[in-house]
N, C-alpha and C positions, 0 to 999 in steps of 0.2 A: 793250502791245497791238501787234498786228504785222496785215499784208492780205499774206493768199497770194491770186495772179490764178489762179482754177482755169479759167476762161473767158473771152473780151472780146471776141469776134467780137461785129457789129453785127447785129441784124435776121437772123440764122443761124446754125448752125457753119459753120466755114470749113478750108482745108485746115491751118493755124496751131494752130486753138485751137476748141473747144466754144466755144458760145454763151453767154451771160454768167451767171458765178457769180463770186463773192467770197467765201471764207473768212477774218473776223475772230478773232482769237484773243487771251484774257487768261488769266492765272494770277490766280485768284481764290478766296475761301476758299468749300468747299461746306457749305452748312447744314447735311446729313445725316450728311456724314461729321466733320465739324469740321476737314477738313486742309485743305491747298492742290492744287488743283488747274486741267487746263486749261482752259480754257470757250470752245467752237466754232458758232461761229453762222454761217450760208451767207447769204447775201444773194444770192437770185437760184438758181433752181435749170432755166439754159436745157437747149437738147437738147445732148448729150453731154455734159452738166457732171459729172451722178451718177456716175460710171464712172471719169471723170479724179479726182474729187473722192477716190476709193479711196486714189489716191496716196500721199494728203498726211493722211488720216486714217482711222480707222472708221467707216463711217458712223453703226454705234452708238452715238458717243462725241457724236455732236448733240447741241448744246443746246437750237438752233432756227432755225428755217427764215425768212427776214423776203423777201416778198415786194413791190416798189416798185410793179409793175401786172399786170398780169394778161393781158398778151398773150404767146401761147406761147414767144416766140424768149426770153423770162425766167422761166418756169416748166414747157417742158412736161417737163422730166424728172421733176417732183412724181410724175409715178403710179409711174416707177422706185422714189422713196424710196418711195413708199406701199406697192406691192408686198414691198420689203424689209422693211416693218414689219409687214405683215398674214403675210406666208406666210413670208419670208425667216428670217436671222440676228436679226432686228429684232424679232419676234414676240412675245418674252417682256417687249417693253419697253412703258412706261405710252406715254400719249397725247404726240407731241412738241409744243411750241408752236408756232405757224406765223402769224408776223402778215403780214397782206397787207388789202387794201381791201375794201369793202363790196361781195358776192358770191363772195368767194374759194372757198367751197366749191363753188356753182354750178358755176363755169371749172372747177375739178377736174373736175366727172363730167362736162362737157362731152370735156375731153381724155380721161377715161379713157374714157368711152362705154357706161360701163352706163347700163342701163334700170333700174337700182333704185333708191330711196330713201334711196342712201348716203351718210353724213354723215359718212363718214371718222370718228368721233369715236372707235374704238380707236386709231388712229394717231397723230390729230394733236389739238390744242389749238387752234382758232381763235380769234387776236384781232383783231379788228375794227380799224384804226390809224385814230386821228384827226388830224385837225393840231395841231399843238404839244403833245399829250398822249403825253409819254415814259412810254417802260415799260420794266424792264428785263431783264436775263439775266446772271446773275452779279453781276462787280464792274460790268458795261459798261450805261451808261444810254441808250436810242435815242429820237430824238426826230423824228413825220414832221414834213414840210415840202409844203407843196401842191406839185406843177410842173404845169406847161402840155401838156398831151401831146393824143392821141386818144382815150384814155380816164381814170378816175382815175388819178391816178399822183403816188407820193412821193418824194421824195430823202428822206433819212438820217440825222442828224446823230448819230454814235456818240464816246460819251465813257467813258473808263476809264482803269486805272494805264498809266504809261508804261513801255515795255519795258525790262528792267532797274533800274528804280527805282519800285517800288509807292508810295511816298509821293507820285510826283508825277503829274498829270493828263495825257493828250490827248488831243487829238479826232481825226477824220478825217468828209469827208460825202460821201457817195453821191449824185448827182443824181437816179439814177433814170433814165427816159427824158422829157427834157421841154427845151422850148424857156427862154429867158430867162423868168423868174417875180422878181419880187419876194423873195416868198418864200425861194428858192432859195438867193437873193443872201443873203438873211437867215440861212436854217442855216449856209450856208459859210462865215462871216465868222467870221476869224481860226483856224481851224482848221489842226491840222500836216499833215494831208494831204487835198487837194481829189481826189477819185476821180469824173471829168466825163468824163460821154458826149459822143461828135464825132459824131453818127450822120451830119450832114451834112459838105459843103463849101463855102464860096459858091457853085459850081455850081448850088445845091439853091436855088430862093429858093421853096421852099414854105416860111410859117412857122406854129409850133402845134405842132410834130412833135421837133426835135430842135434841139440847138445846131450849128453847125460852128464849126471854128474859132479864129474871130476872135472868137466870142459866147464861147466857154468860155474863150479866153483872157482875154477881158474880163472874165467871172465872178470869175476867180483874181485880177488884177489889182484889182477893184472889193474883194473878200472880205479882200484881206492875207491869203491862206493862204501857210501855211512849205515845201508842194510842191504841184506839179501833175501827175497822172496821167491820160493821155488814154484814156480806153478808148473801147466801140461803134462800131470804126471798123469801117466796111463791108469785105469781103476784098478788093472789086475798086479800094477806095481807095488812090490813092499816099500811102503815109506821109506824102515829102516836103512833098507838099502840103499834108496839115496840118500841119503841124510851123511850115510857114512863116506858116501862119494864125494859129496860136498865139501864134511869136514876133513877128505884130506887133501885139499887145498884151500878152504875158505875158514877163518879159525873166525870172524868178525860177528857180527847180529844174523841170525838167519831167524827164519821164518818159513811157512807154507800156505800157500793160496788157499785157505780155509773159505765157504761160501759163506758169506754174511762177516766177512771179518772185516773190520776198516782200520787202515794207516793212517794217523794223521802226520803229514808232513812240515815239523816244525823248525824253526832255527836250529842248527847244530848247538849243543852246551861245548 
């Protein structure tokens, strides 16, 4: 299992990087065909992500779409793929999956803006995501997690073969967009890779909204994960200054959602 960062601006695109997407990727066997093949899921489809997303793959070759909340700076490039699937190269393909929170189709026609009663359903597959009720995509199992935000919103917990050696397991979790949760604390715990939003800083003492951080560092620290990856930092934030927030609570592997950067997720040594 490997995370390409196709996006990780906070709350935008930025001059760096499109707004948040996450490409997970497994070699897993396909039912139809009986061989092995790749299995590509986007976690997050913000503005400019569809287009960078080109890059690194087809977008035909989706598997599926997992949405954590529904505020646009994490999905509004959806009506790109939609478009791609309805008129585009995409066209001749079944319904994709698209799991995200209860209204998800709503927020689509909200973003796209027709006045019709369109329910996407040549395009896409909508699942409904509960808490703790995993579903999966391929070899890769996903499990939501409630978080604390302004609207619903889930972290992630994705489990599959470990890259390079299919007999063995890992995980990685997604927070989502969400403040300290319980919950949160509970999907991330003991996973190889922690993928934590900073959307704040201490500066920020609104809470309900995001981590900064000394809170995401504490997540990692609380969870025992084997790395830390900070994403959602705002463009006009000094790294430094999270960094230092981080280290003082998280002393382990850390990292930053660089675009174009890829993890691969292997056995612990």
């Amino acid at each position: 299992m490997r995370l390409t960062i196709i996006g990780s601006t906070g709350s935008m695109s930025g001059p760096a990087s499109p707004a948040s997407c996450y490409l997970v990727q497994s070699e897993g066997a396909d039912p139809q065909t009986g061989g092995m093949r790749t299995w590509n899921v986007a976690l997050e489809l913000g503005p400019g992500s569809f287009g960078a997303l080109w890059r690194h793959i087809d977008p035909r070759d989706l598997d599926a779409v997992v949405l954590s909340h529904t505020h646009a700076d994490h999905m509004g490039d959806i009506i790109s793929l939609q478009v791609h699937r309805r008129w585009g190269p995409g066209a001749d393909l079944g319904p994709l999956l698209l799991a995200g929170p209860v209204g998800t189709v709503e927020r689509i026609r909200q973003i796209d803006g027709t006045r019709l009663p369109d329910d996407y359903s040549g395009e896409f597959t909508i699942l409904t995501v509960r808490a703790g009720t995993p579903y999966r995509v391929g070899p890769m199992t996903f499990t939501p997690f409630p978080g604390v935000h302004t609207i619903e919103s889930f972290g992630t917990r994705i489990e599959g073969p470990a890259e390079g050696d299919p007999d063995s397991r890992v995980s990685l979790f997604f927070t989502g967009d969400t403040d300290e949760a319980p919950a949160i604390l509970e999907g991330a715990r003991g996973v190889d890779l922690l993928l934590s939003e900073v959307g704040f800083t201490q500066a920020d003492e609104v809470r309900g909204i995001h981590m900064d951080g000394v809170r995401a560092g504490r997540l990692a620290r609380e969870a025992s994960v084997g790395r830390l990856v900070a994403t959602h930092i705002q463009p006009w934030t000094d790294r430094e200054v999270v960094e230092r927030e981080l280290r003082s609570e998280w002393s382990g592997p850390l990292d930053f959602a660089d675009a174009d950067r890829v993890f691969a997720l292997g056995p612990r040594s």
